[in-house]
N, C-alpha and C positions, 0 to 999 in steps of 0.2 A: 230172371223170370221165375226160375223154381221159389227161391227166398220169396216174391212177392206171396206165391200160393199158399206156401206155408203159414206166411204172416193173416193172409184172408182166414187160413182156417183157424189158427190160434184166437184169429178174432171171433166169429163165428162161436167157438166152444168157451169161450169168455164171456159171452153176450147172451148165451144160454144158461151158464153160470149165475149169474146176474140175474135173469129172469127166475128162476130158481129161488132165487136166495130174497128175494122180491115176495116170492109168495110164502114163503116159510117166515120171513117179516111179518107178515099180515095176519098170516095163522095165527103166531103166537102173542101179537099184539092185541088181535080181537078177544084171547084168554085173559079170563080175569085173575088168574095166579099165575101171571108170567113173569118167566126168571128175569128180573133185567140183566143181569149178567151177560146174559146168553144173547138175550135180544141187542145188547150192544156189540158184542165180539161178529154176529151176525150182519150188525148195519155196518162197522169197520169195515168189515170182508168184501162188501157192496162196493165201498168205495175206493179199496185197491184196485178190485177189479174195474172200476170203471175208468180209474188212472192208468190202467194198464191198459187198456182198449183204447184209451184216449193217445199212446205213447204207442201201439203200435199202429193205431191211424194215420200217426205223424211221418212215420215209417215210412207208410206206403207214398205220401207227398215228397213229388220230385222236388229239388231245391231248385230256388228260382232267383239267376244270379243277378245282383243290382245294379 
C-alpha cells in the first residue's frame, strides 16, 4: 500500500514536470531567436517524462491473470 502512495506522488510531481516544461516549450517557441538546441533537449525531456508516467501508471495496474 505505502509502494502504491509513493508511486501516486512520484506521478503527481512528474506530471507537474511536464506541465512545466510544456510551458517553457511554448515560451521559447513563440521567441523569434530561439536556440533549437535547447528547445529540442527540452521536448526530449517531455517525452521521458511522459514515458515515465506512462511506466509508473502501469505500475499502479493490478495484473489480470488469463
Amino acid at each position: 500500500m505505502m509502494e502504491a502512495q509513493l508511486v501516486v506522488q512520484r506521478i503527481a510531481a512528474l506530471q507537474s514536470e511536464h506541465r512545466d516544461l510544456d510551458a517553457a516549450i511554448d515560451r521559447l517557441a513563440a521567441d523569434p531567436a530561439v536556440d533549437e538546441l535547447m528547445l529540442r533537449r527540452l521536448k526530449k525531456r517531455k517525452l521521458q517524462i511522459k514515458d515515465q508516467v506512462v511506466a509508473l501508471q502501469m505500475r499502479l495496474v493490478p495484473d489480470i491473470p488469463a
